[in-house]
TINU-40591 format. One record per residue (C-alpha): x, y, z; residue in one letter; residue number from 1. Coordinates in steps of 0.2 Angstrom, whole numbers, plus 5000, padded with zeros to 4 digits. Each point is the difference from the previous one (the first is absolute). Layout:
BEGIN
ATOM:c1:c2:c3:rest:nr
ATOM:X:Y:Z:a:NUM $
...
***
This chain:
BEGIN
ATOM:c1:c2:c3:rest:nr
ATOM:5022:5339:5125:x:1 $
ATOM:4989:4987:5003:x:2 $
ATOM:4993:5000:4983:x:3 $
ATOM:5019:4998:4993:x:4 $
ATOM:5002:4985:5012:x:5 $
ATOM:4987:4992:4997:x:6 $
ATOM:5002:5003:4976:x:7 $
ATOM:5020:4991:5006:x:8 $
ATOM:4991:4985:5010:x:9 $
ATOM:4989:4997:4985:x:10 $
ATOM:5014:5002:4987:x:11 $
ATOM:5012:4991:5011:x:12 $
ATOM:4986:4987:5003:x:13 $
ATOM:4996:4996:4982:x:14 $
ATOM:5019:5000:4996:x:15 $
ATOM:5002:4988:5014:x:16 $
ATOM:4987:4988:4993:x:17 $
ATOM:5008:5001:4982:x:18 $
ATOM:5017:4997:5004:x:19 $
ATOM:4993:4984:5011:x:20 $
ATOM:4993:4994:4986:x:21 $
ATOM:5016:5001:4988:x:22 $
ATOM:5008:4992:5016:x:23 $
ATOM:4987:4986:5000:x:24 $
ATOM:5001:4998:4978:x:25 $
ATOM:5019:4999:5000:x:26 $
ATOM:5000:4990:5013:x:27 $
ATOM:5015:5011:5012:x:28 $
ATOM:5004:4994:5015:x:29 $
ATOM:5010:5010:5010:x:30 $
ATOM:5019:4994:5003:x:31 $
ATOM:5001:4987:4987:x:32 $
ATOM:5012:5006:4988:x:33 $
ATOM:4989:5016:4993:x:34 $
ATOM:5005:5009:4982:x:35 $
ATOM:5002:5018:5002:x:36 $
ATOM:4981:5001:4995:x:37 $
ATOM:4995:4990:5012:x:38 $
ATOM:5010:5007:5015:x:39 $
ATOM:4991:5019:4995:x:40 $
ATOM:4983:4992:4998:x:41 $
ATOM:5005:4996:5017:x:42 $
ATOM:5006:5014:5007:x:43 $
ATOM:4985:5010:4993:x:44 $
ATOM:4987:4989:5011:x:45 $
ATOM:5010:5003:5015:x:46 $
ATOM:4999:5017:4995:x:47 $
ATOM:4983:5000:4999:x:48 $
ATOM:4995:4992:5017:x:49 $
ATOM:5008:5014:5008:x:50 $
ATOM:4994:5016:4990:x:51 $
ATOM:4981:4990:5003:x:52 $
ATOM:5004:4999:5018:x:53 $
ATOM:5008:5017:5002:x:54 $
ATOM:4985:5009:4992:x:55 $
ATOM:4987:4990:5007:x:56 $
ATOM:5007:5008:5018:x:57 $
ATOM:5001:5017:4992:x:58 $
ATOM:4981:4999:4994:x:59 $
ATOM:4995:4992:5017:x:60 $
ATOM:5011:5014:5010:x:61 $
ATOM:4990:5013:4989:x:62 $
ATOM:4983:4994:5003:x:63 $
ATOM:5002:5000:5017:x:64 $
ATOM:5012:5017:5002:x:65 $
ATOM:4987:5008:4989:x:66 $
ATOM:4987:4997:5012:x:67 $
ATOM:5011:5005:5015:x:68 $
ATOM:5006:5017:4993:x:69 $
***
């Protein structure tokens, strides 16, 4: 389980970083009157921060439940 946790950090990390960057080249700034593109390019980076923060507790939880069991 870890070893999935830890592949969906690295996905959701690099997915994370990408739609940044799209947020930082078209200039989107949340709540100021978004297209539809914009508001899902939105929505996807919030998205993100919590898969990379779920999975990061998953892979930290197994590391250390592993050791325990």
């Amino acid at each position: 389980m870890q070893k999935i946790a830890t592949k969906i950090f690295i996905c959701a990390s690099v997915l994370f970083g990408v739609l940044g960057i799209i947020m930082v080249l078209t200039n989107t700034d949340p709540g100021e009157g978004d297209t539809g593109l914009e508001k899902v390019i939105g929505k996807l980076f919030m998205v993100t921060v919590f898969v990379i923060l779920s999975s990061f507790a998953l892979s930290v939880a197994g590391k250390y439940l592993n050791g325990k069991s």
